[in-house]
C-alpha positions in Angstrom: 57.4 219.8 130.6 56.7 218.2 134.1 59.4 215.7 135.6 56.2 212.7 135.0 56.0 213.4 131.4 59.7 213.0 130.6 61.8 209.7 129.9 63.3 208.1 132.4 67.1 208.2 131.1 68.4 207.2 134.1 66.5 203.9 134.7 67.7 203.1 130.6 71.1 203.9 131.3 70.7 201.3 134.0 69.4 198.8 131.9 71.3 198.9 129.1 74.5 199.9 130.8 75.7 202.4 128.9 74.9 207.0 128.9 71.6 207.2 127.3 71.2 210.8 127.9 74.2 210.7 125.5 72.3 208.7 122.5 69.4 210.5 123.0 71.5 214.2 122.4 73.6 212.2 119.3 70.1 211.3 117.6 68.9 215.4 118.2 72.5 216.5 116.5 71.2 214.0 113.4 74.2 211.9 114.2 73.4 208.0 112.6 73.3 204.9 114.2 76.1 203.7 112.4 78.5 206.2 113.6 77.1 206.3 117.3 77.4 202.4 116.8 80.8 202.7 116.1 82.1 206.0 118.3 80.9 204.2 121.4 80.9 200.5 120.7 77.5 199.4 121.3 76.4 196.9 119.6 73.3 197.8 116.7 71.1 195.6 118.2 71.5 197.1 121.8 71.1 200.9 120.2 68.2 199.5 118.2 66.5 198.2 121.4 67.5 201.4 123.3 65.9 203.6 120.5 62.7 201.1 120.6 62.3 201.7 124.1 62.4 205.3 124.0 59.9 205.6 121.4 57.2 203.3 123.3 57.7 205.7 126.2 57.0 208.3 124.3 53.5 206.8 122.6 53.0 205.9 126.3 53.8 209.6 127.7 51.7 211.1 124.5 48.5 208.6 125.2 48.5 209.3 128.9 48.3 213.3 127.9 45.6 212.7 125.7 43.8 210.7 128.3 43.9 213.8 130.5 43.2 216.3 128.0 40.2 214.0 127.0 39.2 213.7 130.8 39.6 217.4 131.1 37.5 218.8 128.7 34.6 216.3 129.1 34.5 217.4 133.0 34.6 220.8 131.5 31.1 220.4 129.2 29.5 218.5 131.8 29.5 221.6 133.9 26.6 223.9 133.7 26.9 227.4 132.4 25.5 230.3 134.6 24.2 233.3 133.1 
């Protein structure tokens, strides 16, 4: 996975102020937003934004590559075959 196609966790942490590489690694491990809510102190609307956020990039992220693949394999049948 290129750098382009990856969330920005940097420019969230920024945002929102708080280690969002962090959340992101809590929600893999299947830990709930109740306890992250409560092991770190943010508040459930913040973590409810932050997880909101993520998700929209990633539709964004997911459209864009189908965009390309789309783009791709149209340029690829509009090219004549040579026997």
């Amino acid at each position: 996975m290129t750098k382009m196609w990856q969330v920005d966790e940097k420019a969230l942490s920024k945002k929102y102020r708080t280690n969002v590489g962090r959340l992101i690694r809590a929600w893999k491990h299947g830990i709930t937003d109740q306890e992250i809510t409560v092991k770190t102190g943010i508040a459930p609307v913040t973590l409810h934004l932050i997880k909101q956020d993520i998700e929209l990039t990633h539709r964004h992220i997911r459209l864009a590559q189908k965009k390309l693949k789309l783009a791709k394999d149209q340029s690829a049948s509009l090219r004549p075959d040579f026997f």
